[in-house]
N, C-alpha and C positions, 0 to 999 in steps of 0.2 A: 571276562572279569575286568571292573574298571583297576586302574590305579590305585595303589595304597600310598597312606601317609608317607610316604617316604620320598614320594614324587608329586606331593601334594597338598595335604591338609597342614601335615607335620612341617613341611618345609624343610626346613635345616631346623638341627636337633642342637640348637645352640638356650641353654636354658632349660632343657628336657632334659630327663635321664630317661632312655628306651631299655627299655627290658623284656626279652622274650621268656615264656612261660614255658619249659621244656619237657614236664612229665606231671602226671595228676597224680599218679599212683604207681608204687613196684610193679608193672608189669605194662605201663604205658608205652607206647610206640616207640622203635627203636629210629622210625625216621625222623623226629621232632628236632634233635642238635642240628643235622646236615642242613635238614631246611633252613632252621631258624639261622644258621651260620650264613644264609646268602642275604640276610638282610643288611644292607647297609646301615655302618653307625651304633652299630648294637654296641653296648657295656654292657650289661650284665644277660646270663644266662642263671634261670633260680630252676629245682627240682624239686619237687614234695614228694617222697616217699612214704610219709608214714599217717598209718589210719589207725583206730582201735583194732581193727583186724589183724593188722599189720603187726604190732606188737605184739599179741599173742603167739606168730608166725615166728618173728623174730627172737622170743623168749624160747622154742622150742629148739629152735638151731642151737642158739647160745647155748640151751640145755646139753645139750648133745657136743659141739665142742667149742669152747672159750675164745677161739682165735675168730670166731665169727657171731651175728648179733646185728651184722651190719648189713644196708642193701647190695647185696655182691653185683649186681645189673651198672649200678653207678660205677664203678669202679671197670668194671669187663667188659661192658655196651655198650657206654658211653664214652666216658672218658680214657680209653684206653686210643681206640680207634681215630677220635678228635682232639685229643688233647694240643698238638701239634699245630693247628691250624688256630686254637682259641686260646693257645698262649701268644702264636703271633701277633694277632689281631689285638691282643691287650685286656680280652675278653673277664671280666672276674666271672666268677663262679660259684654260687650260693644251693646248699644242697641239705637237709635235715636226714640225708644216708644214713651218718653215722647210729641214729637206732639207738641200741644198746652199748654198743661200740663203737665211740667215734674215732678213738686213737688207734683201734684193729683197721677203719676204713683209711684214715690217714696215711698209715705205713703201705696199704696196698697201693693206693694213687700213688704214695711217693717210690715205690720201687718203681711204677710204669714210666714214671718221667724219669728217673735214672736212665731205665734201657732206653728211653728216646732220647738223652743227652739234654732232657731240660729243668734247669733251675729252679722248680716249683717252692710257692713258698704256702703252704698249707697251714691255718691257722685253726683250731677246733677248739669246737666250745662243750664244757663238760660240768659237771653238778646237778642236772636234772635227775640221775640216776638214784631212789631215794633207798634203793635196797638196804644199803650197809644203815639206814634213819629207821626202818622198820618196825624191827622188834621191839624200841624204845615207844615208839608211835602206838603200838598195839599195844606195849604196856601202860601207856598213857591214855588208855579208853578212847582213842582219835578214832568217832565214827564215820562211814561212810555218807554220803548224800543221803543215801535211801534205807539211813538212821542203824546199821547192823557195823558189825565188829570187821576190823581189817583183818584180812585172810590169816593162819597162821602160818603158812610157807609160803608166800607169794612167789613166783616166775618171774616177775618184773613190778615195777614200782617207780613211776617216771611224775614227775612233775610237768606240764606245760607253760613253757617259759618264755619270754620273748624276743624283742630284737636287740637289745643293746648289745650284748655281748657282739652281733655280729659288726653294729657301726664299727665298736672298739676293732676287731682283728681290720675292718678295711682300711679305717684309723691308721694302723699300725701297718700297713703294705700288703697283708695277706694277697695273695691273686686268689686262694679260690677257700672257703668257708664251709665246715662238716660241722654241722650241729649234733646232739640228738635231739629230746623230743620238743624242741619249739612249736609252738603252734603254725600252721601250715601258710597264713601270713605275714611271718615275723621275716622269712625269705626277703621279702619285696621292701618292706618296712625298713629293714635295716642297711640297706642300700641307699633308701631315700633319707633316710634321718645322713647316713654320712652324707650323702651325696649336699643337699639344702641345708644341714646344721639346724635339723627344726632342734626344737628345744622339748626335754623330756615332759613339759608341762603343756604345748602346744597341742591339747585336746583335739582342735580342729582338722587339724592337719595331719597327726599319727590316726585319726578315725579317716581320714582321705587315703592314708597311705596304706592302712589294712584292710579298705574296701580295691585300692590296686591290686593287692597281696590275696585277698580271697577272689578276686575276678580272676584271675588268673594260676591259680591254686590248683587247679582241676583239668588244666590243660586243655582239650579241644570243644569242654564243654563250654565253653565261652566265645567257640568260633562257629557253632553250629551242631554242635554233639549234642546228644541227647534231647533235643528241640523237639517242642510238640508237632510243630508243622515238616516235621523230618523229609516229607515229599520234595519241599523246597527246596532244600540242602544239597548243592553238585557236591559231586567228587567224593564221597566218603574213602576213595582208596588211597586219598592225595590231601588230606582235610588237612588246613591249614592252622596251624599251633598260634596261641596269641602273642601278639606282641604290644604293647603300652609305652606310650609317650609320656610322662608325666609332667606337669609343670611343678613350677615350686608353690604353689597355691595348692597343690593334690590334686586339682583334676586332672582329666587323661583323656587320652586319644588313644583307642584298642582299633586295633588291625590284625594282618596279618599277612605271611610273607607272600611276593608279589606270584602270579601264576600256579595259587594253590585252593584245595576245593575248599567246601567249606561256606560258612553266610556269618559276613556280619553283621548281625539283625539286633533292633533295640527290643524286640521281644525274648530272643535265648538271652541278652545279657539282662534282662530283670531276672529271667528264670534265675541264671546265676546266683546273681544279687543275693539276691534272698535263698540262695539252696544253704540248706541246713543253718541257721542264724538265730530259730528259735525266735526273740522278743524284736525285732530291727530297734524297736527302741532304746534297746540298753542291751547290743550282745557285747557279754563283756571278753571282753581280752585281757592278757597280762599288762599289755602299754596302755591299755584307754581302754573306756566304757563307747560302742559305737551307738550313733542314733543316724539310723538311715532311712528312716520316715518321710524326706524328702530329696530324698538323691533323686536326681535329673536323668534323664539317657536319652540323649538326643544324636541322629542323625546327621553327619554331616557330610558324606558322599559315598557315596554306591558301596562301599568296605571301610569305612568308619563311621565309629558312634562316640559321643565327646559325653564323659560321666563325670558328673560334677554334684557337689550339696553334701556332703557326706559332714556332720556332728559328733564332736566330741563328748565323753562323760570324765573325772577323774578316771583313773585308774583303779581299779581294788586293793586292796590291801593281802590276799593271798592267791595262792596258787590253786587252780583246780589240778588233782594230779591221781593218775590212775593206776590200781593193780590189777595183773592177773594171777589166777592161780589154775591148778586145775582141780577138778571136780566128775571126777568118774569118766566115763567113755563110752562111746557112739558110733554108731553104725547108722550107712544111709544105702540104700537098695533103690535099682529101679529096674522094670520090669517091662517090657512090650507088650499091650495087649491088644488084636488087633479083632473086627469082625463085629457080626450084629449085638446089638448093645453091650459096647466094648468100657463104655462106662461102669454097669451094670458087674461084668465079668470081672473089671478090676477090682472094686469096691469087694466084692467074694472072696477074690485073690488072695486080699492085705485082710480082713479078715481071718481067714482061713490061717495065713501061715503067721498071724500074731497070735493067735488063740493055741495052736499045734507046736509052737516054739515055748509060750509061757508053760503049756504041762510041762514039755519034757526038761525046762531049765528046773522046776520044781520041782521033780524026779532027781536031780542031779542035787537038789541041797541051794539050791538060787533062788533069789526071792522074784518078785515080779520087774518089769520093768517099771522104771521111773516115770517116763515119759513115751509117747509114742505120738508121730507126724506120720498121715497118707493124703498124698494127694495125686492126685490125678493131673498131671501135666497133657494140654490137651483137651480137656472136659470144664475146665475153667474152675478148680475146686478152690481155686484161691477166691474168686469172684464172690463167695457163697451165695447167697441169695440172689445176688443178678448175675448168675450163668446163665449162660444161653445157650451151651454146647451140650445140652441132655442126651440127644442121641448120634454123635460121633461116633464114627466107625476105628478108630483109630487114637489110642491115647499111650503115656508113659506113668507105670503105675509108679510112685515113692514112697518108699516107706523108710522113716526115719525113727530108729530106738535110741535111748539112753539107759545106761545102766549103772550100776555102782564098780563092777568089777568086767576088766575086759573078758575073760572065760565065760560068761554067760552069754555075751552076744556070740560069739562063737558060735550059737546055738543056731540062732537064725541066718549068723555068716554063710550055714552049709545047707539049711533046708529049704530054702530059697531055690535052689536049682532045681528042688522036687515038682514044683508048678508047673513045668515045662509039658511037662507028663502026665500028670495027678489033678489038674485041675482045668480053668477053661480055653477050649479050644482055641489058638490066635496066639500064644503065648509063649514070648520070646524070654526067657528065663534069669539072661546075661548079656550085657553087653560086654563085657572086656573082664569075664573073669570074676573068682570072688570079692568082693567089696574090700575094702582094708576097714577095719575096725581103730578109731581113731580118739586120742585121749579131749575130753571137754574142757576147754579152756576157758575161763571166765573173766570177769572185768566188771569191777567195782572202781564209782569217784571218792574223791576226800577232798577236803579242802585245806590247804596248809598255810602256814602264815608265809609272806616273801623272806622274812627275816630268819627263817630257821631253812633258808636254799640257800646255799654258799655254789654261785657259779663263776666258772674260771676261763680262761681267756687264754690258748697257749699257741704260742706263733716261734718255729724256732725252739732256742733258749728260753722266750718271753713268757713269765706267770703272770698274768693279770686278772685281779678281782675283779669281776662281771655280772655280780649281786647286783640284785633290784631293790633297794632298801628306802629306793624313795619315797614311797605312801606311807602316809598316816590312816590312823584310824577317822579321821575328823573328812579324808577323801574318801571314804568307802562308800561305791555307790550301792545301790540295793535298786531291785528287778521291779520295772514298772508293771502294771498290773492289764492285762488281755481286756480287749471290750466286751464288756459282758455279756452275756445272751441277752437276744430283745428279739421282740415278734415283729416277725417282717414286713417291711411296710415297702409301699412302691413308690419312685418315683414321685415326687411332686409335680413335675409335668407330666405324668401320665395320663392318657385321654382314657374316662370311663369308658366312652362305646367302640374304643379301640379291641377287636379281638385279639385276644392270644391265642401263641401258637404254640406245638412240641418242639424243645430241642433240646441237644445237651449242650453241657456244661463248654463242650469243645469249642463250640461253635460261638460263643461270647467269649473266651479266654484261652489265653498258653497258661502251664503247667508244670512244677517240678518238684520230684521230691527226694529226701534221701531220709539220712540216719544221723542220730546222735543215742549212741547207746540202744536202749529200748524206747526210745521216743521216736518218732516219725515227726518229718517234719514237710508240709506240702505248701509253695507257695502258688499263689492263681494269681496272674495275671490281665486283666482285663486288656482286648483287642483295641477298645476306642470308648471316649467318655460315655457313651451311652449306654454300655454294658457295661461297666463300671458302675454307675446308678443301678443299675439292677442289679449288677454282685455283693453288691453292698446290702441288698435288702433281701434278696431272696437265701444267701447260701452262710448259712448263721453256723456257730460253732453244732446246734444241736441238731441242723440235717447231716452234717459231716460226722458226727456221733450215728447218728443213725445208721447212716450209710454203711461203716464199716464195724458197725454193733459185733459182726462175727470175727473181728480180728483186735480188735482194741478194750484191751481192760480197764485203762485208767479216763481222765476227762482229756478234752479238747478243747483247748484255748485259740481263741478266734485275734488276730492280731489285726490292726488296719495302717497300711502303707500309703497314705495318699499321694508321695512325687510319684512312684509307680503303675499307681493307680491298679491297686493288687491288696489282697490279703495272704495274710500268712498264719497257718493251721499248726498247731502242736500236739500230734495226738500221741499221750502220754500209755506206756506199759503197749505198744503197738505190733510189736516186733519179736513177741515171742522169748525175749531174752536176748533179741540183736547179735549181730556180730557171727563168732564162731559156736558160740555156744545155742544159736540158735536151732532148733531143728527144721523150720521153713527152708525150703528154696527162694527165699527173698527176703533172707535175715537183713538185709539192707535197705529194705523197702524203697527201690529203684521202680517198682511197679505199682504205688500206691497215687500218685497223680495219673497216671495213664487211665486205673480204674475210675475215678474221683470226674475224670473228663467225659466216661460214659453218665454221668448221675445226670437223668431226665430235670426240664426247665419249661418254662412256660412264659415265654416273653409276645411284647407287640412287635407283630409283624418288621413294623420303622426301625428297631433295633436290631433283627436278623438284617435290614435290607442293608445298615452301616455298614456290615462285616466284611470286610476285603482283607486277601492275601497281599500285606503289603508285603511281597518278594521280590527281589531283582530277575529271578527265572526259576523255572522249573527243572528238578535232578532230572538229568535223562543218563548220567553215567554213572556208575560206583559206588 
């Protein structure tokens, strides 16, 4: 592996602020501090723990007891272990843990540096939490995004807020910063606003500084995680966590610490870029409207890439802010089924003991279920239409109910083991036991005004107002509108008696997708200008409708990114419900690009012949 910025590109970090990215999500790798602690020069250490998922998680502990709510991993994993070496060092510490409970996470950090004998000074930001706003909210007709009534018991009810509160506590000496629910780059944002002194109106530069803040959001997906060309990627045992040099201009130099696996490639960071962004045009944040239409990523040695261009919008004038509630309860089953048309056998199986479960919950005084998810893991039954695994000898059957009342799954909780026996041959009945039957959490947005979130700032003794009250209505941006569908047309330099050839989609582009609620969101990246020209004409919103016609309800909006040289896909009601209340095995739609890359293409020859693995080397470890 060459040299990283540190001995290199970066130089002396005199005028930078360097920031290592140290967790994507509650349950990201416990070796990311140690590592990223050997890098020279580091100030800040940022964590994101929290997802929509994650919130519902978090609501159920709180449920269950009030002294928690918060990411306990932060607190026990982390900074228990390290805290000793990253107070020495000077190191601050920026972390949205706190969840539900940031003053529950605050006092646990501050007991740890008690028994280690160190003076921590812990500064938490609090007023996102809109429960005790609620009941007024829902008496005031406040609808949801998707036009229906706020829950009448919600679990949780969080606003998404942004960075200022955190300049203020660095402002004020905090060493280390416990939000709750800020948005996942208000971490990065609010380091650089104290660190530069940008100015709350400097568009440019807060859309530079949430594009450092989401690049690094997601922790090793930006050093070679989840990369389409994953072959190329060493070390996954040893993958290296990013790290960012910032200038005070916003651009950056992403790296990573020296002697660790991992790729830093200008194609995973557009993946990045653009994972779940929705409009690049105008994704909007609480600090700024972002327009990253023409962000740069360029290459500047073997393990850096310098990203620069990112555009401002005003700001909005409210808050997106989300509740969950719950909503009945679910059960998920999986099954072994093993031998000649094992697809076949399954497909019988989930039949058989959906139809045998519904009489007898009926008998019992139960209505039907509500919902019901089988798929065949294995047999490709996500793929629908373009499976290709028809006759596998070997799959894992799933079957996922919902009901109104937990006693009726009960039902299927127990006669599930009967198949083992009763039905087709090959048929492993249980993996670890009966299923736990499990409450459906849900999650609904709203939009609130800034002016009705009173957030606060407490460091110590110190109460400070940490309200956003800046925006007017006369700055409220509003959502540019997707390129519309148009019939595909090719290239201008394309030679008629040029033949075409079969390929897919893989083979002209990288790929990535994720989640926002029930929306999927895929963004494609084109290899090289040639295949860009052709992404551009041939792969329109309405084959990407087609394509995934058996999984997507709503429309799909076609986005175009030209610094990237990529489009960006929104396909709307995607996901089954998203999140936890989905009943798919990919309520997240983590596998919705991977499919997207098999969708068959017909380009000239001259355009497969551009296509090169522009990789430093090939994974041969981990």
């Amino acid at each position: 592996m060459g040299e990283t910025p540190t001995n290199r590109e970066a130089g002396s970090t005199e005028g930078r602020v360097r920031i290592g990215g140290a967790c994507g999500f509650w349950g990201d790798s416990a070796m990311a501090t140690p590592q990223l602690l050997q890098v020279p020069d580091l100030q800040y250490l940022v964590y994101d723990y929290l997802a929509e998922t994650t919130m519902a998680i978090l609501a159920k502990a709180r449920a269950k007891d009030p002294a928690l709510g918060y990411a306990t991993d932060f607190v026990q994993a982390v900074m228990t272990p390290h805290l000793l070496a990253i107070h020495e060092r000077g190191i601050k510490v920026i972390a949205n843990a706190g969840g539900l409970n940031p003053e529950g996470c605050r006092d646990a950090l501050l007991q740890v540096a008690e028994k280690q004998g160190i003076a921590l000074r812990v500064a938490v930001l609090t007023g996102d939490d809109l429960m005790p706003q609620m009941p007024a909210l829902h008496a005031q007709g406040v609808r949801t995004t998707a036009d229906a009534t706020l829950p009448e018991r919600p679990l949780s009810a969080n606003a998404y807020v942004g960075a200022r509160g955190i300049a203020q506590a660095l402002a004020a000496g905090a060493d280390v910063v416990i939000t709750g629910r800020c948005v996942d780059s208000a971490v990065v944002l609010g380091a650089l606003v104290h660190e530069f002194g940008w100015s709350w109106q400097d568009w440019d530069r807060l859309s530079a500084g949430t594009l450092a803040g989401h690049l690094i959001e997601c922790g090793a997906q930006a050093t070679g995680g989840l990369f389409t060309d994953w072959q190329d990627v060493p070390n996954w045992a040893n993958i290296g966590y990013p790290v960012i040099d910032v200038a005070p201009d916003g651009s950056l130099v992403l790296s990573k610490p020296e002697s660790t696996g991992g790729l830093i490639h200008p194609g995973a960071v557009a993946e990045q870029i653009l994972y779940e962004v929705g409009d690049p045009a105008n994704y909007l944040m609480p600090d700024v409207g972002c327009d990253w239409r023409h962000v740069l990523v360029e290459r500047t040695g073997q393990d850096t890439v310098k990203v620069s261009g990112a555009r401002g919008l005003p700001a909005p004038t409210h808050y997106k802010a989300n509740a969950t509630w719950q909503d009945g309860y679910q059960l998920q089953l999986m099954l072994a089924i093993r031998g000649i048309d094992a697809p076949l056998k399954a497909e019988r199986t989930a039949q058989a003991l959906l139809t045998r479960s519904s009489a007898m919950m009926a008998a019992q005084g139960f209505g039907d279920y509500s919902e019901t998810c089988v798929e065949l893991l294995g047999g490709e039954s996500h793929y629908g239409p373009h499976a290709q695994a028809h006759t596998a000898r070997e799959v894992v059957l799933r079957i996922a109910v919902r009901h109104a009342q937990a006693k009726a799954l009960a039902v299927l909780q127990r006669e599930c083991a009967s198949s083992g026996t009763s039905m087709g041959p090959g048929t492993r009945s249980s993996f670890s036991g009966r299923a736990d039957i499990q409450p459906v959490i849900k999650l609904c947005s709203f939009m609130l005004p800034k002016t009705q979130v009173r957030l606060q700032m407490r460091l110590d003794d110190q109460l400070v107002d940490a309200s956003d009250h800046a925006a007017s209505a006369a700055t409220q941006t509003t959502r540019t509108e997707a390129t519309p569908p148009a019939n595909p047309t090719l290239p201008e330099n394309a030679h008629d008696n040029e033949p075409l050839h079969d390929c897919r989609l893989i083979d002209l582009a990288w790929a990535r997708s994720g989640d926002k609620g029930d929306d999927e969101n895929i963004g494609v990246i084109a290899r090289h200008p040639k295949a860009w020209a052709w992404l551009r004409a041939q792969l329109q919103a309405a084959q990407v409708q087609a394509y995934f016609s058996h999984l997507v309800q709503g429309p799909v909006l076609r986005y175009e990114v030209p610094g990237l040289q990529a489009l960006n896909f929104v396909l709307h009601q995607a996901l089954g419900g998203g999140g936890v209340c989905s009943l798919r095995s990919d309520p997240l739609g983590k596998s919705f690009a991977q499919m997207l890359l098999d969708m068959p293409l017909r380009v000239p020859a001259s355009v497969l012949a551009n296509f090169q693995h522009d990789t430093p080397q090939k994974a041969n470890t981990p």
